[in-house]
N, CA, C and O atoms as CSV, one atom per row, in Angstrom:
chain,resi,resn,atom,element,x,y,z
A,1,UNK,N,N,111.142,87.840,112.220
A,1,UNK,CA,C,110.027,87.380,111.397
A,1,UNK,C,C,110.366,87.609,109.928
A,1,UNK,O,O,111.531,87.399,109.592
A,2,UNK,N,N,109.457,88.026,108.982
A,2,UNK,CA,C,109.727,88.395,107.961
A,2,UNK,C,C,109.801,89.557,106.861
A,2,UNK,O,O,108.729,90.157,106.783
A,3,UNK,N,N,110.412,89.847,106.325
A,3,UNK,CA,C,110.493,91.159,105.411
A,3,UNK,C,C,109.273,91.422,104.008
A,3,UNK,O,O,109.247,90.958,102.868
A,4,UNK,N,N,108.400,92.329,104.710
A,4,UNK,CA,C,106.925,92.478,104.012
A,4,UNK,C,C,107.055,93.783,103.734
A,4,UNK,O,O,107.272,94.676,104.553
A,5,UNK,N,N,106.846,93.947,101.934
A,5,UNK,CA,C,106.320,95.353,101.329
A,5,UNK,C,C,104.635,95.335,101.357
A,5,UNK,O,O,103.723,94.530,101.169
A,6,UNK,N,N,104.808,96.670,101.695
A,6,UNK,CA,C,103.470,96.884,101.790
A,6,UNK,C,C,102.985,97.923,100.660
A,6,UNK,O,O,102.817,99.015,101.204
A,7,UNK,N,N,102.704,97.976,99.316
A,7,UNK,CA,C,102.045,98.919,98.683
A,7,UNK,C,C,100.456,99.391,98.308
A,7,UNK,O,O,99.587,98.850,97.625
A,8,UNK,N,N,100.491,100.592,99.041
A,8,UNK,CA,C,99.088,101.249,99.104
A,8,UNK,C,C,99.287,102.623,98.977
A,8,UNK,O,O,100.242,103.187,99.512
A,9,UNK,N,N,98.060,103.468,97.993
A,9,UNK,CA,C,98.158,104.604,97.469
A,9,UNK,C,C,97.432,105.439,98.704
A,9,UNK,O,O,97.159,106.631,98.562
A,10,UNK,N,N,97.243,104.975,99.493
A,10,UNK,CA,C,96.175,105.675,100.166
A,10,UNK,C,C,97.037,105.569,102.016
A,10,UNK,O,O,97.060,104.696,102.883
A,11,UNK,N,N,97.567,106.834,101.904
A,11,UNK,CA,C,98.163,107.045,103.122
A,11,UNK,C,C,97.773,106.436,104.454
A,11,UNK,O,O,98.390,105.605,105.120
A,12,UNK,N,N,96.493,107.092,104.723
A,12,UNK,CA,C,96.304,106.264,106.220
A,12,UNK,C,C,95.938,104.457,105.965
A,12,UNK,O,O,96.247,103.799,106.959
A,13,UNK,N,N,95.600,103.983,105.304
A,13,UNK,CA,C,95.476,102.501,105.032
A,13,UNK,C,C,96.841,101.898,105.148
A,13,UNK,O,O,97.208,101.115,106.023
A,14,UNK,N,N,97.451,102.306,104.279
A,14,UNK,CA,C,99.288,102.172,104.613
A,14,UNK,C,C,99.568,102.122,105.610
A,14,UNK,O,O,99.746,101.062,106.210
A,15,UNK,N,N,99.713,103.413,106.166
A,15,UNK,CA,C,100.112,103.224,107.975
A,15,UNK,C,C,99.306,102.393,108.646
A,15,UNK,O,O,100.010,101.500,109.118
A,16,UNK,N,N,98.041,102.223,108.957
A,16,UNK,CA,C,97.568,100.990,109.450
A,16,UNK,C,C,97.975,99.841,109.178
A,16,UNK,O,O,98.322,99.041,110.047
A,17,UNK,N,N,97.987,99.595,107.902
A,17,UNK,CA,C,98.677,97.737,107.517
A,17,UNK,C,C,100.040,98.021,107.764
A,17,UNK,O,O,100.608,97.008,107.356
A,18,UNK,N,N,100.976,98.865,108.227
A,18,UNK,CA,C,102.206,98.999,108.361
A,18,UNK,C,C,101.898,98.470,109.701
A,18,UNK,O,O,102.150,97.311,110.028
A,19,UNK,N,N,101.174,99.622,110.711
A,19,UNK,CA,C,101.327,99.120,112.356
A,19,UNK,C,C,101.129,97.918,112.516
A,19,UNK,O,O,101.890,97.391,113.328
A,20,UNK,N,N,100.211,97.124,111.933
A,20,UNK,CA,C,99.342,95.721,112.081
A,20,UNK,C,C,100.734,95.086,112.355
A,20,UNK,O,O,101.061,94.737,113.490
A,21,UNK,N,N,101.555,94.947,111.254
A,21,UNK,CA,C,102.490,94.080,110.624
A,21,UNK,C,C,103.908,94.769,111.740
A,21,UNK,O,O,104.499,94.010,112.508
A,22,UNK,N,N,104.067,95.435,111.695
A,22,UNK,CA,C,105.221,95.416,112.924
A,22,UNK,C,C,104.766,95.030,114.395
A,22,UNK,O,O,105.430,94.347,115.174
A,23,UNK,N,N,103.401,95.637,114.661
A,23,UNK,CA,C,103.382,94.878,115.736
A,23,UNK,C,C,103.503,93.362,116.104
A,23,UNK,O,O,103.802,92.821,117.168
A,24,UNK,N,N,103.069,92.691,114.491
A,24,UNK,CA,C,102.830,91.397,114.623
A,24,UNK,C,C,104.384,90.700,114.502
A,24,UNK,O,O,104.551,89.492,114.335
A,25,UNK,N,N,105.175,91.412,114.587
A,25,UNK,CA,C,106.834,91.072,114.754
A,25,UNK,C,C,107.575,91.239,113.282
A,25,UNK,O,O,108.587,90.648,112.903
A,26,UNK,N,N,106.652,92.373,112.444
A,26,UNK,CA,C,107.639,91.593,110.735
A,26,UNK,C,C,108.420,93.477,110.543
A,26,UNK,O,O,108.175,94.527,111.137
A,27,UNK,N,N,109.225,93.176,109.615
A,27,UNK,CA,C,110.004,94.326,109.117
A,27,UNK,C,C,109.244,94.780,108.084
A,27,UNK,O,O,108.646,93.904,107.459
A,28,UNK,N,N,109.123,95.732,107.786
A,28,UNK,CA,C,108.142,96.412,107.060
A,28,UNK,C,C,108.513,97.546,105.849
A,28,UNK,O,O,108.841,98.643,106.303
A,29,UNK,N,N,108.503,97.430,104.418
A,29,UNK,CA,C,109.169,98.043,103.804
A,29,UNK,C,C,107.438,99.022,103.399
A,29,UNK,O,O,106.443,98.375,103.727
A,30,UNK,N,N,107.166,100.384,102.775
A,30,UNK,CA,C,105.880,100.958,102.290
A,30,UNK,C,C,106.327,101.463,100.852
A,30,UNK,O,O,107.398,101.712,100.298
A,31,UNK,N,N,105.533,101.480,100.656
A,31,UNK,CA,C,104.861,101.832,99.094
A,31,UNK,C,C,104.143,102.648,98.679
A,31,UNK,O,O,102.978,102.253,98.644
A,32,UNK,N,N,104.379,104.236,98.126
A,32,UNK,CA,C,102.978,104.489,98.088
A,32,UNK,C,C,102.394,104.387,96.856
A,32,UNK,O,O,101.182,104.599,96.794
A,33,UNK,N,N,103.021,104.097,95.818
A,33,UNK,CA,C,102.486,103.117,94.502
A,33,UNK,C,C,103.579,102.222,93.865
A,33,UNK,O,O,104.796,102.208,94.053
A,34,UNK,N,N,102.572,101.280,92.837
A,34,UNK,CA,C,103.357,100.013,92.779
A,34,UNK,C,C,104.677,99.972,91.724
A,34,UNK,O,O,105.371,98.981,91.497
A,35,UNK,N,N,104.832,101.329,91.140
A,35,UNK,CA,C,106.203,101.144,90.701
A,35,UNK,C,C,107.332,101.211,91.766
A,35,UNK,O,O,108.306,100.483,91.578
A,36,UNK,N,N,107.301,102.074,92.958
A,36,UNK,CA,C,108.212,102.152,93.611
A,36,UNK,C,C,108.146,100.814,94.488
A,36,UNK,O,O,109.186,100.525,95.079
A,37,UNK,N,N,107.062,99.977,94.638
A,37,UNK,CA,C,106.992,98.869,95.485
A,37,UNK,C,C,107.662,97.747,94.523
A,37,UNK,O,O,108.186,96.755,95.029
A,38,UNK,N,N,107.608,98.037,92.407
A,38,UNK,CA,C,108.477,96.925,92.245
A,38,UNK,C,C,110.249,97.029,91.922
A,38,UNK,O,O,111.101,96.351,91.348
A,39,UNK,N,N,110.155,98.529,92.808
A,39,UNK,CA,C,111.664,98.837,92.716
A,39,UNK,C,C,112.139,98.140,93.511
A,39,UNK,O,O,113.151,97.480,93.275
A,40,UNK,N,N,111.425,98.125,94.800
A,40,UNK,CA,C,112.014,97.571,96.167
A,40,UNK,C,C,111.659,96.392,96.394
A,40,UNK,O,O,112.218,95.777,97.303
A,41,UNK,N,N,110.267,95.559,95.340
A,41,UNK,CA,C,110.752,94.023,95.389
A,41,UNK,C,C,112.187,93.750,94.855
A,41,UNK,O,O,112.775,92.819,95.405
A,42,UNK,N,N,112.913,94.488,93.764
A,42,UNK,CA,C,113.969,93.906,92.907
A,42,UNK,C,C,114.886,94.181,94.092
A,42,UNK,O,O,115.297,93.186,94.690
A,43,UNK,N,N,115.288,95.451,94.545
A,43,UNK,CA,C,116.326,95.705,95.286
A,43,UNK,C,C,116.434,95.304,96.759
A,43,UNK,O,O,117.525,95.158,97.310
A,44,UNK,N,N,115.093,95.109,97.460
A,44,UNK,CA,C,114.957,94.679,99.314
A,44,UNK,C,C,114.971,93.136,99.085
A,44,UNK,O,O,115.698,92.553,99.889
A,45,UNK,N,N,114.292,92.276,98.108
A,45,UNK,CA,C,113.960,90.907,98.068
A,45,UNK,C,C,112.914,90.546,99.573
A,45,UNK,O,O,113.074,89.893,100.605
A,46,UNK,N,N,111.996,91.246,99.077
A,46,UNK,CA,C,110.967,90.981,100.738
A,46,UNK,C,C,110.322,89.525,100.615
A,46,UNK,O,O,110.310,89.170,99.437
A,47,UNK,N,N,109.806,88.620,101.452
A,47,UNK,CA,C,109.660,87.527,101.773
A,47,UNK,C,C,108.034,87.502,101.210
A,47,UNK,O,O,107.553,86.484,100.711
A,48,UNK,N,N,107.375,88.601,101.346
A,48,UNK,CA,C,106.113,88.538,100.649
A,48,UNK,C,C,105.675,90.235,100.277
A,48,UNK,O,O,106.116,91.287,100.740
A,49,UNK,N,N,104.641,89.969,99.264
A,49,UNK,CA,C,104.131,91.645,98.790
A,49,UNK,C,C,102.630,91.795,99.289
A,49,UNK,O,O,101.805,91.094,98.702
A,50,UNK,N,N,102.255,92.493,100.140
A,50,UNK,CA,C,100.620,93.118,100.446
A,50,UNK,C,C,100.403,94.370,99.836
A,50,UNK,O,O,100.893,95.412,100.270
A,51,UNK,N,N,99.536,94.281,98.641
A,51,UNK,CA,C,99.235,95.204,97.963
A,51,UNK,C,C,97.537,95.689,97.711
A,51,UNK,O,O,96.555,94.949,97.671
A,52,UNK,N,N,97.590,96.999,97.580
A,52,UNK,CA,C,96.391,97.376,97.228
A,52,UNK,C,C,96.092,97.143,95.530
A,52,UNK,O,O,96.952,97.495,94.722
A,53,UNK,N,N,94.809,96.525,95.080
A,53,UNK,CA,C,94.729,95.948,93.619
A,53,UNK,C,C,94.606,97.280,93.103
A,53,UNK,O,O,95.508,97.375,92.270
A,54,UNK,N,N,93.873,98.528,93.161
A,54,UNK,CA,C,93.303,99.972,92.428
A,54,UNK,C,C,94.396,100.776,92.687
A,54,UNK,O,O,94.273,101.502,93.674
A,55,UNK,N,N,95.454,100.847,92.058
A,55,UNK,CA,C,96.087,102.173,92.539
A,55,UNK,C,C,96.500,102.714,91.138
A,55,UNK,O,O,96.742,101.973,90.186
A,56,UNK,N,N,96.573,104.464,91.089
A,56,UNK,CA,C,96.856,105.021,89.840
A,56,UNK,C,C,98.240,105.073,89.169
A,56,UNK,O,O,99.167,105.269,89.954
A,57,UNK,N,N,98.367,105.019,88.655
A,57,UNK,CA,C,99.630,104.475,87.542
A,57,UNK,C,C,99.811,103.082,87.101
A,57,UNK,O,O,99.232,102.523,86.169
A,58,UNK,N,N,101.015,102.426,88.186
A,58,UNK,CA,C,100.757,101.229,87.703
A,58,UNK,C,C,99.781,100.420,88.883
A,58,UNK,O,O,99.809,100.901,90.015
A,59,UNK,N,N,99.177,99.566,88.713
A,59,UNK,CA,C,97.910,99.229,89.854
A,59,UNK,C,C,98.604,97.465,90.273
A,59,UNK,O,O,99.402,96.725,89.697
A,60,UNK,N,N,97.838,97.362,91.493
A,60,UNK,CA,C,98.582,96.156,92.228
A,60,UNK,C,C,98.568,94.588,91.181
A,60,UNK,O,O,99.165,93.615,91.643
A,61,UNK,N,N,97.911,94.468,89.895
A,61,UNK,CA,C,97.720,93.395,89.504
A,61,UNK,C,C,98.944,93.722,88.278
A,61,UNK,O,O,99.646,92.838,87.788
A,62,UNK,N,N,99.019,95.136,87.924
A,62,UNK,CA,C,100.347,95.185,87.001
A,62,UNK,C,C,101.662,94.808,87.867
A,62,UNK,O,O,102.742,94.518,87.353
A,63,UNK,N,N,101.465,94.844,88.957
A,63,UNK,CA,C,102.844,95.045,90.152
A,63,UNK,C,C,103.111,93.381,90.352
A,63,UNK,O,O,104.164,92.746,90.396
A,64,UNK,N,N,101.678,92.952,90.454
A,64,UNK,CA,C,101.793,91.662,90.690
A,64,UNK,C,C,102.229,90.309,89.079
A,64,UNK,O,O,102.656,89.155,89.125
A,65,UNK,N,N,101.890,91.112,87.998
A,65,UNK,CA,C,102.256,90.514,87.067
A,65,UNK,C,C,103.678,90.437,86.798
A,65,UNK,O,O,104.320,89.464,86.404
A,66,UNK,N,N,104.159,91.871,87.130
A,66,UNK,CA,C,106.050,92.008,87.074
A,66,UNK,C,C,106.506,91.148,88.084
A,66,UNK,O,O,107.486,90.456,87.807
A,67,UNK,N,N,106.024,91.049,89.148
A,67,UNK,CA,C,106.859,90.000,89.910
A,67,UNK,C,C,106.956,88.948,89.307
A,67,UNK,O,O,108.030,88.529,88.874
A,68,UNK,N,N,105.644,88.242,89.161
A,68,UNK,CA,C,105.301,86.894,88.402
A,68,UNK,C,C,106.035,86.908,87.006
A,68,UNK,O,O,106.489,85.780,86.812
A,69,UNK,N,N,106.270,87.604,86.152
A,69,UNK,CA,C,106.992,87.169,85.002
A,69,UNK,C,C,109.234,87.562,84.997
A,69,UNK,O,O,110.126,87.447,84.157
A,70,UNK,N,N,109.152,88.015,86.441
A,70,UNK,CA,C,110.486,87.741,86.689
A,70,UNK,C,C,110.805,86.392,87.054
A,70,UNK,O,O,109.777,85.747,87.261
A,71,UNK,N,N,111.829,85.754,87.203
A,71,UNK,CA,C,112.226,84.397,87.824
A,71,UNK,C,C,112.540,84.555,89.091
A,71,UNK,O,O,112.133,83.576,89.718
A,72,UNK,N,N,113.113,85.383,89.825
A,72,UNK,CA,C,114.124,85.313,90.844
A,72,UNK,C,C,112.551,85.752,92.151
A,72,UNK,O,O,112.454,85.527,93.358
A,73,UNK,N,N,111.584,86.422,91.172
A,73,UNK,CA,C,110.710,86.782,92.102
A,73,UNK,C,C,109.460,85.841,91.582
A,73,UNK,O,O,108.369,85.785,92.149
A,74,UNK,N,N,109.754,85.259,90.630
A,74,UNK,CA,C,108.181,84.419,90.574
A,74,UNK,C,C,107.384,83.474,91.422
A,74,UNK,O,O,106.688,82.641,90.840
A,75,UNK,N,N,107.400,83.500,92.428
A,75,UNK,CA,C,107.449,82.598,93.657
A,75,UNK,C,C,107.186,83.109,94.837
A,75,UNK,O,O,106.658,82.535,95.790
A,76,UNK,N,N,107.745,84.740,94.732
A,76,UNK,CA,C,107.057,85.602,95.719
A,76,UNK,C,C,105.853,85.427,96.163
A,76,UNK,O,O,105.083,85.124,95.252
A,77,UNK,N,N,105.000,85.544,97.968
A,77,UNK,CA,C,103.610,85.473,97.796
A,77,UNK,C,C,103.192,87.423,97.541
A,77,UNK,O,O,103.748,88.483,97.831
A,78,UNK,N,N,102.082,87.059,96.937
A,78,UNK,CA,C,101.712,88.531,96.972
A,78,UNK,C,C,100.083,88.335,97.428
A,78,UNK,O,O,99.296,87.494,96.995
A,79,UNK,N,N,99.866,89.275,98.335
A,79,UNK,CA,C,98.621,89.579,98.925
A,79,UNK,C,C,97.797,90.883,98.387
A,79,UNK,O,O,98.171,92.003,98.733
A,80,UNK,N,N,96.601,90.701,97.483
A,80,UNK,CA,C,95.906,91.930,97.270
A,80,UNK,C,C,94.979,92.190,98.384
A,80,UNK,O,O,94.490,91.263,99.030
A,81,UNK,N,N,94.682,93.645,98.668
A,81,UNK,CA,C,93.482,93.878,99.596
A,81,UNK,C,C,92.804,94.417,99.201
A,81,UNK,O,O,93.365,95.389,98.696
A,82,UNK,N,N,91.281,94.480,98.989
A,82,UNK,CA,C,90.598,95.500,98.020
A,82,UNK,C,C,89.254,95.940,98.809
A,82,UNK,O,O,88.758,95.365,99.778
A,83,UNK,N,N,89.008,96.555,98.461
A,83,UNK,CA,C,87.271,97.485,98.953
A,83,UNK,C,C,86.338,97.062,97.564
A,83,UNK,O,O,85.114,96.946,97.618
A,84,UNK,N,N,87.144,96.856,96.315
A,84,UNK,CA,C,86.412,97.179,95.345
A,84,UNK,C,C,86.201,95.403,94.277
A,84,UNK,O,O,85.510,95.154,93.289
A,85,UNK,N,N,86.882,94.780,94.862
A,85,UNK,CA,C,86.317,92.997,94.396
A,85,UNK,C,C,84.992,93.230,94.452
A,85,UNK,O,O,84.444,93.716,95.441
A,86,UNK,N,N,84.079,92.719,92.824
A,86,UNK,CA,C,83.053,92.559,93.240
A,86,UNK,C,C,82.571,90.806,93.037
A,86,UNK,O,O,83.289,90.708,94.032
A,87,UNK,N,N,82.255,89.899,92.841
A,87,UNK,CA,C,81.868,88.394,93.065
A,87,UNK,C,C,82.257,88.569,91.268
A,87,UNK,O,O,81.866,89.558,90.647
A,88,UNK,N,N,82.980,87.574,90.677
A,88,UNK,CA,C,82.903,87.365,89.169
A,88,UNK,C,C,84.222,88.163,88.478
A,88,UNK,O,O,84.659,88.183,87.327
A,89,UNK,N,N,84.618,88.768,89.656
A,89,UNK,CA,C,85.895,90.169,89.020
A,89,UNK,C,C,87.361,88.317,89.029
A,89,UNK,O,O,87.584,87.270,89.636
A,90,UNK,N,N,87.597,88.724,88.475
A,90,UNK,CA,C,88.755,87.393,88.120
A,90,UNK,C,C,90.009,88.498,87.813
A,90,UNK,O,O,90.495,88.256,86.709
A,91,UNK,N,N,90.530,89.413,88.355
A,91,UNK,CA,C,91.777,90.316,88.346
A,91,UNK,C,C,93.426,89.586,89.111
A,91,UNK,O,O,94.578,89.523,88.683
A,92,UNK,N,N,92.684,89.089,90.545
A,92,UNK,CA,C,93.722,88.729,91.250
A,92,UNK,C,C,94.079,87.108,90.878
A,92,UNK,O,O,95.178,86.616,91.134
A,93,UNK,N,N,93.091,86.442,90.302
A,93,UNK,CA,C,93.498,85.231,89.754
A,93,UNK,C,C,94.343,85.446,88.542
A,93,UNK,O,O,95.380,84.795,88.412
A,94,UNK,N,N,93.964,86.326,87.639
A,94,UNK,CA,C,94.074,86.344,86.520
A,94,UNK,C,C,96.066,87.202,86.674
A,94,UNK,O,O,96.994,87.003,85.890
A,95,UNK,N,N,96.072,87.764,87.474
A,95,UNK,CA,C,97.387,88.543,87.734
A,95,UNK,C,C,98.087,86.801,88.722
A,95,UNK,O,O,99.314,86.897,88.738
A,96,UNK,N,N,97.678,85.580,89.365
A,96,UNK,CA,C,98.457,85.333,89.615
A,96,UNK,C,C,98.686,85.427,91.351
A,96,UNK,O,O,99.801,85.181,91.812
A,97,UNK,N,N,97.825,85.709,92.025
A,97,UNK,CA,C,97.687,86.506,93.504
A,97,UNK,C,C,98.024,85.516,94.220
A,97,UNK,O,O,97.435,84.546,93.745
A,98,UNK,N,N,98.664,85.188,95.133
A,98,UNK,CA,C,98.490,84.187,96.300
A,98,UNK,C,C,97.221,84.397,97.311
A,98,UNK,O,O,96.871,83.351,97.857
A,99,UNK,N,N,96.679,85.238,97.560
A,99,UNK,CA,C,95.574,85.646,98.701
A,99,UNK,C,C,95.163,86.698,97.619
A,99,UNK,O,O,95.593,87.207,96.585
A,100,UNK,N,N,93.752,86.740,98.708
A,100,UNK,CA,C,92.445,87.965,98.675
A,100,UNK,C,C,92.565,88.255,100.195
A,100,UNK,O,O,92.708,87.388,101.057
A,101,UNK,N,N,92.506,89.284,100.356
A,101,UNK,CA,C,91.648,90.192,101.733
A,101,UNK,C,C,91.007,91.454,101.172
A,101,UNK,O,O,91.396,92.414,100.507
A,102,UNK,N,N,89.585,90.957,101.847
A,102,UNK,CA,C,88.792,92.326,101.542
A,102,UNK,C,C,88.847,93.537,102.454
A,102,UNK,O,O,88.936,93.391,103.673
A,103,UNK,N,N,88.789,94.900,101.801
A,103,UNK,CA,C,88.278,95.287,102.874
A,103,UNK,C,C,86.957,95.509,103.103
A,103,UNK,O,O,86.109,95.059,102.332
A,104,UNK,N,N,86.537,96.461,104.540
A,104,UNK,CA,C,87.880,96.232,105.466
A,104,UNK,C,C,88.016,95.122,105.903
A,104,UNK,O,O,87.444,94.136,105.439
A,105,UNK,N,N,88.886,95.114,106.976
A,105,UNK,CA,C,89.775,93.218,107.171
A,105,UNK,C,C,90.135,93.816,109.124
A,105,UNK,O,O,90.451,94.951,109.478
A,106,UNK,N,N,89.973,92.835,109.832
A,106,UNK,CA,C,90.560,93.242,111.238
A,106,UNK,C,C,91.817,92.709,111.100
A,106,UNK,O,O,91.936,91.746,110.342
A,107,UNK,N,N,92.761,93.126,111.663
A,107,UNK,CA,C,94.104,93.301,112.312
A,107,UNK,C,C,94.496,91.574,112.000
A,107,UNK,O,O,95.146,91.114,111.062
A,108,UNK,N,N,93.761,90.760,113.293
A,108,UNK,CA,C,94.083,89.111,112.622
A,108,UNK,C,C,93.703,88.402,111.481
A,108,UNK,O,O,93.797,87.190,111.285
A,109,UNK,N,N,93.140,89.517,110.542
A,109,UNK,CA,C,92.941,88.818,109.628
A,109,UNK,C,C,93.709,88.877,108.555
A,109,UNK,O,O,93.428,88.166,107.590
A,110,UNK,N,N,94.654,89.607,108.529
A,110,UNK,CA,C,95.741,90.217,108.082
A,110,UNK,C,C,96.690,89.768,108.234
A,110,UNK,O,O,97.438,89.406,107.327
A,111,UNK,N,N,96.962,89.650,109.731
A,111,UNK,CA,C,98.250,88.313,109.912
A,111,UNK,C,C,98.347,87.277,109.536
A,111,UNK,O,O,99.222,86.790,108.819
A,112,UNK,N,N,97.004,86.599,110.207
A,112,UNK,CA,C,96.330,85.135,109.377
A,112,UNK,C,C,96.951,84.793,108.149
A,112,UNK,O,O,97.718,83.861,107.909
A,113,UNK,N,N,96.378,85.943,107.186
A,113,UNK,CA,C,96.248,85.453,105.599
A,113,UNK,C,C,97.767,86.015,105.874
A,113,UNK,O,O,98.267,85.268,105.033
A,114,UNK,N,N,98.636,86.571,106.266
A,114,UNK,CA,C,99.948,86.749,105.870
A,114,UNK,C,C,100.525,85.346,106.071
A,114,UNK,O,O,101.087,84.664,105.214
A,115,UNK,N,N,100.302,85.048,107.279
A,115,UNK,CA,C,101.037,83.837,108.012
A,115,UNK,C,C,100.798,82.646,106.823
A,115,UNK,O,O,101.692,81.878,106.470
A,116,UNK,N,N,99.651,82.644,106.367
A,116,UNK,CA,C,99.036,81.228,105.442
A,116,UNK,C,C,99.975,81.788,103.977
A,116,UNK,O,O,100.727,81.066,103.322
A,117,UNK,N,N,99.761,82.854,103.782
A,117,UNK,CA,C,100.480,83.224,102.405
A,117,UNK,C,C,101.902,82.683,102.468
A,117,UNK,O,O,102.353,81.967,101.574
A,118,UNK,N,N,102.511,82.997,103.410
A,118,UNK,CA,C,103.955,82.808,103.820
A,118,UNK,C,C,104.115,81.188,104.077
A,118,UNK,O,O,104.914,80.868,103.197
A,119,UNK,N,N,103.873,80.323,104.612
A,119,UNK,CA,C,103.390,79.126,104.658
A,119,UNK,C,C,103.821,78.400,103.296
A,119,UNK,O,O,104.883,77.889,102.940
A,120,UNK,N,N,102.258,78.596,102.522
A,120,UNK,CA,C,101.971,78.347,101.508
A,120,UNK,C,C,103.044,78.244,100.257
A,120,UNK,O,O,103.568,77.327,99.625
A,121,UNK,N,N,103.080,79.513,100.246
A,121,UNK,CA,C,104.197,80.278,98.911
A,121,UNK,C,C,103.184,80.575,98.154
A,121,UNK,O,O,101.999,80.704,98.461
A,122,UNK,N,N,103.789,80.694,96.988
A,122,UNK,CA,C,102.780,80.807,95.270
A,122,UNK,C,C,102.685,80.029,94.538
A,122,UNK,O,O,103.445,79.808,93.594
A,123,UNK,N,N,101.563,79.367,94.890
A,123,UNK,CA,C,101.447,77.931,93.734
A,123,UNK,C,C,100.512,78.258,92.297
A,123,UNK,O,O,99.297,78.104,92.179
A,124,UNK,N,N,101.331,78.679,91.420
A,124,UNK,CA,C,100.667,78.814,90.165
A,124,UNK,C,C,100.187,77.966,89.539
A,124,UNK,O,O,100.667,76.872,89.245
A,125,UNK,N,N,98.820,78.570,89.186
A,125,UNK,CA,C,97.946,77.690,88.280
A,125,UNK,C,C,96.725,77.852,89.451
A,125,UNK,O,O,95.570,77.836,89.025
A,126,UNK,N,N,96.886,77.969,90.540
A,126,UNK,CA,C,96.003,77.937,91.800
A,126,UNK,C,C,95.521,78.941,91.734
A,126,UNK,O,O,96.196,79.869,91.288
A,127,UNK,N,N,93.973,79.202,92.207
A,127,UNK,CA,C,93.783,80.424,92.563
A,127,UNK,C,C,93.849,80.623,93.427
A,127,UNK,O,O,94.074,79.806,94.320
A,128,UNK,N,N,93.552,82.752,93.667
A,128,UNK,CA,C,94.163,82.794,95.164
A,128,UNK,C,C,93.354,82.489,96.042
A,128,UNK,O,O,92.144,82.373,95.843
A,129,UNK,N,N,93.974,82.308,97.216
A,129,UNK,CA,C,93.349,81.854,98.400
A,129,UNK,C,C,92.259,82.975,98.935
A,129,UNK,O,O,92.479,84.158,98.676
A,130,UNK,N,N,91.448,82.715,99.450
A,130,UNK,CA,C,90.011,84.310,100.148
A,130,UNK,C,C,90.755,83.859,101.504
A,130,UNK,O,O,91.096,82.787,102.004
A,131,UNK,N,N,90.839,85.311,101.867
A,131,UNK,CA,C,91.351,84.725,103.226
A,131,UNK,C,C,89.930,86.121,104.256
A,131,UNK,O,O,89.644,87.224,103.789
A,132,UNK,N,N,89.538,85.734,105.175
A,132,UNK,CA,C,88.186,86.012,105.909
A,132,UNK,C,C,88.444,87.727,106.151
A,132,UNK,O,O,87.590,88.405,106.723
């Protein structure tokens, strides 16, 4: 399948979207914040990024902007997941996002929006996709 970073500050959320995603057949790189997740976009080249948008230091929409203003990665899909979107918040458009998932999110809904992200790609200028 495919090679998915997963960055999230929050340990057990991590390991859950980790299990989801191997069970669902993909290789799975973790993160537990988004500088080390844009070490290992530059150096793993993963097929897509699932990130948490709130994390302390650098946060998933700074993580998601460094991808987006590299070339080799501008094209990457990146998936935010958040608890904390509220209706009018324009962060993950505004960073560039391929998908939304809120939380929480069940197991297929996760694949789903992976599978459609992956699909898709990153069509800039678009906003991101809500995925259920």
């Amino acid at each position: 399948m495919a090679l998915i970073l997963v960055a999230e500050d929050e340990d057990d959320i991590r390991a859950v979207v980790v299990r989801i995603l191997l069970r669902a057949g993909h290789e799975v790189i973790d993160a537990a914040d988004a500088a080390v997740a844009l070490h290992d976009v530059r150096e793993r080249h993963p097929d897509a990024v699932i990130s948490d948008l709130d994390m302390p230091g650098m946060s998933g929409v700074e993580l998601c902007q460094a991808i987006r203003a590299c070339a080799d990665t501008a094209d990457l899909p990146v998936i935010f997941v958040s608890g904390t979107l509220l209706p009018g918040d324009h962060r993950a458009a505004d960073a560039r996002a391929t998908a939304l998932l809120s939380k929480p999110f069940l197991s297929r809904d996760l694949v789903d929006c992976l599978d459609k992200a992956l699909t898709a790609g990153h069509h800039d200028g678009l906003p991101p996709m809500t995925c259920p």
